[in-house]
C-alpha beads as a LAMMPS data file, in Angstrom:
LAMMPS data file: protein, C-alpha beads

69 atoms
68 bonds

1 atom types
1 bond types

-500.0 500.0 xlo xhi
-500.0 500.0 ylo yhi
-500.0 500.0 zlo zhi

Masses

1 110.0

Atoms # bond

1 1 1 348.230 -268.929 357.813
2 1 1 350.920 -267.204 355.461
3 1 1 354.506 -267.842 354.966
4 1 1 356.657 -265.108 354.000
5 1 1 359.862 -266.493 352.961
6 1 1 362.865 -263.876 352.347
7 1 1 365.530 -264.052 349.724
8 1 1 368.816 -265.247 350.022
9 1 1 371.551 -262.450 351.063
10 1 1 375.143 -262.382 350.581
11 1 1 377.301 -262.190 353.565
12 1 1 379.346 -258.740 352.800
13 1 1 383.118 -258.376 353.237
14 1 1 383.094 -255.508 356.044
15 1 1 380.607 -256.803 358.239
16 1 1 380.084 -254.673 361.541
17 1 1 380.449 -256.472 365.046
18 1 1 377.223 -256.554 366.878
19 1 1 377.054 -253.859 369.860
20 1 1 374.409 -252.356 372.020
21 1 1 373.195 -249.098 371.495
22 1 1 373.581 -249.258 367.599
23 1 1 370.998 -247.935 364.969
24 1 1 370.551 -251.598 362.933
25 1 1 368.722 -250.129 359.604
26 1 1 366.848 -252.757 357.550
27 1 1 369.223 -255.618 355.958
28 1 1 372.150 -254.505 357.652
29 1 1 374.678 -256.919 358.785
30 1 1 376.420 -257.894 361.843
31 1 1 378.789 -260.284 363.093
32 1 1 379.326 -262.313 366.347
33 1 1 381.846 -264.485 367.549
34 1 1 381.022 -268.036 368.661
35 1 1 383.880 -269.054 370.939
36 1 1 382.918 -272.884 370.658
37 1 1 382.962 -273.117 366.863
38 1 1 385.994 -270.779 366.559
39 1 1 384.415 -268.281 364.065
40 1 1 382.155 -265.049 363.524
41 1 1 378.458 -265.591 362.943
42 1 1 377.065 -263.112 360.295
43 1 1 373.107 -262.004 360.875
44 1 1 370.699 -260.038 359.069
45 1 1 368.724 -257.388 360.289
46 1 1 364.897 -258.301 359.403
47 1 1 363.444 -255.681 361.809
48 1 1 364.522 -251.538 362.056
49 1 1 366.136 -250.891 365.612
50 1 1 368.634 -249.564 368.259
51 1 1 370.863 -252.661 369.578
52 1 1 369.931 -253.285 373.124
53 1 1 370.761 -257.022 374.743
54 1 1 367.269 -258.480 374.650
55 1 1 367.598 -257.509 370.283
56 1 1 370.966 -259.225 369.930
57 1 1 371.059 -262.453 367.722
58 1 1 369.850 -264.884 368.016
59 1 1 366.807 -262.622 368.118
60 1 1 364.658 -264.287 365.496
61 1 1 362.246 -261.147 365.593
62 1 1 365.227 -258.698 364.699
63 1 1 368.193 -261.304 362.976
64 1 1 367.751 -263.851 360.198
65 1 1 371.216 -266.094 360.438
66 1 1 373.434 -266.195 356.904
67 1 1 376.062 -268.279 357.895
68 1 1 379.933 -268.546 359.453
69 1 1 383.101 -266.597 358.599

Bonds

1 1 1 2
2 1 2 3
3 1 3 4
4 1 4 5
5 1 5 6
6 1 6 7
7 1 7 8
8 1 8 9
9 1 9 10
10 1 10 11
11 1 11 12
12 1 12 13
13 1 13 14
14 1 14 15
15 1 15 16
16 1 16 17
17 1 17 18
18 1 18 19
19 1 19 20
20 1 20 21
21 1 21 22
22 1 22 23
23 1 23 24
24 1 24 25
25 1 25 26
26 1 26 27
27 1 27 28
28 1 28 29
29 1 29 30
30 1 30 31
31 1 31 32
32 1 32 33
33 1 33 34
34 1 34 35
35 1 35 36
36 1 36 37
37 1 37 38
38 1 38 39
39 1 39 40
40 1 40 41
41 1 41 42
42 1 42 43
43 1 43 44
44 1 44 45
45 1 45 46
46 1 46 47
47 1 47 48
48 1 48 49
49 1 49 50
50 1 50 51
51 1 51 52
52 1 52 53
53 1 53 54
54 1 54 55
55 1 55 56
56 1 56 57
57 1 57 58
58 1 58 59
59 1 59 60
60 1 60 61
61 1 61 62
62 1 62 63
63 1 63 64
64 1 64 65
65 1 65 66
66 1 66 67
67 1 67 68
68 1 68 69
């Protein structure tokens, strides 16, 4: 069995809010809002693809999680 593991990113300034029916290119970013914890969520885009709501993030097959804005 392999491991890939993928580098570090930096969570960009202008980071786009997640929405369905969006073109989500390789290593683009989006954001969510998490209500409980009061602040944005920023993803990565691991996987090519058109937003839809079974690809939103948590997604692990289409978002890696940076971090919290």
């Amino acid at each position: 069995m392999s491991t890939t593991t993928m580098p570090a990113s930096v969570i960009k300034n202008a980071t786009t809010i997640w929405d369905i029916n969006v073109n989500w290119p390789l290593s683009s970013q989006c954001g969510t809002w998490d209500p409980k914890g009061r602040g944005v969520d920023v993803w990565e885009c691991i996987q090519a693809h058109y937003s839809t709501p079974s690809t939103s993030p948590p997604n692990p097959t289409y978002w890696r999680y940076l971090g919290r804005r």
